[in-house]
C-alpha positions in Angstrom: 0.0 0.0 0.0 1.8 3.1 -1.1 1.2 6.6 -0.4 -1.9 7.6 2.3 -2.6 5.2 5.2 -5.7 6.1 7.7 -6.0 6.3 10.9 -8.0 3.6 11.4 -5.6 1.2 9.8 -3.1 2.0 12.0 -4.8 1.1 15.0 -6.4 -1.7 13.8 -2.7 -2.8 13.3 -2.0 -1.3 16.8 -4.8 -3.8 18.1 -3.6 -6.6 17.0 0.6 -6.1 17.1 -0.3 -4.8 21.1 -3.3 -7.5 21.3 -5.6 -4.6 23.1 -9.1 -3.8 21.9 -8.9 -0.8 19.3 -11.2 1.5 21.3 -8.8 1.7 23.9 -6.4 3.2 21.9 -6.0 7.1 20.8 -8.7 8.2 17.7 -7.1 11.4 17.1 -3.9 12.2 15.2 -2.9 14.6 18.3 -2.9 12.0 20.8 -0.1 11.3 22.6 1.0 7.0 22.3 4.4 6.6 24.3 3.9 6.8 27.9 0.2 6.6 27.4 -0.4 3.1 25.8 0.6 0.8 28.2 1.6 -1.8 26.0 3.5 0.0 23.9 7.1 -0.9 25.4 10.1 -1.7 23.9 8.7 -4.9 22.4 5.5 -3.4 21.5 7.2 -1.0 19.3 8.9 -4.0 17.4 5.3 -6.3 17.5 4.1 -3.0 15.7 6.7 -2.3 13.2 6.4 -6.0 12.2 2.6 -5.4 11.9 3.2 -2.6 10.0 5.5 -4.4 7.3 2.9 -7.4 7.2 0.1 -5.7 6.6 1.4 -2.7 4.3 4.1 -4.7 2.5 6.6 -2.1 3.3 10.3 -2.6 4.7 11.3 -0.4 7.6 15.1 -0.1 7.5 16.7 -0.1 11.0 18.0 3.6 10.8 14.7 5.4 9.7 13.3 4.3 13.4 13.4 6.8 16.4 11.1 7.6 19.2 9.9 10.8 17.4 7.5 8.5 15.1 5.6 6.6 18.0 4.9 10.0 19.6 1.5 10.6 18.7 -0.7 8.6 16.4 -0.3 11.4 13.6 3.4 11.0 13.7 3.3 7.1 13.1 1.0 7.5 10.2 3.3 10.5 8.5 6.2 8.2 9.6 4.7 5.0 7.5 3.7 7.4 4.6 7.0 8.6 4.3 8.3 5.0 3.8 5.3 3.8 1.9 
């Protein structure tokens, strides 16, 4: 999937890489995910990176991954367009 990728993609692969129920996860592009989602630890970030490649079909190369992109749910999804 190249170029745009929603919102709601994202958490649905949020849901499933973190195994938590969608709705209990942040809606809005604003909303802040490290230090608020629980189960996003250090091996939740790499259960949703590999989501991320499943689902999109997209390699994420080691170096283009920093804290900046799990800040907020906007950030991720402008972080996986920019690689998309």
């Amino acid at each position: 999937m190249a170029g745009q990728v929603t919102l709601e993609t994202l958490r649905d692969i949020l849901a499933e890489a973190l195994q938590v129920e969608a709705d209990r996860l942040p809606a809005e592009p604003g909303t802040a995910l490290l230090g608020e989602v629980a189960e996003l630890d250090s091996m939740g970030v790499v259960a949703v990176l590999t989501g991320i490649e499943q689902h999109l079909g997209i390699t994420i190369p080691d170096d283009a991954i920093d804290a900046e992109a799990f800040a907020t749910l906007g950030e991720l999804q402008r972080f996986v367009e920019r690689l998309s």
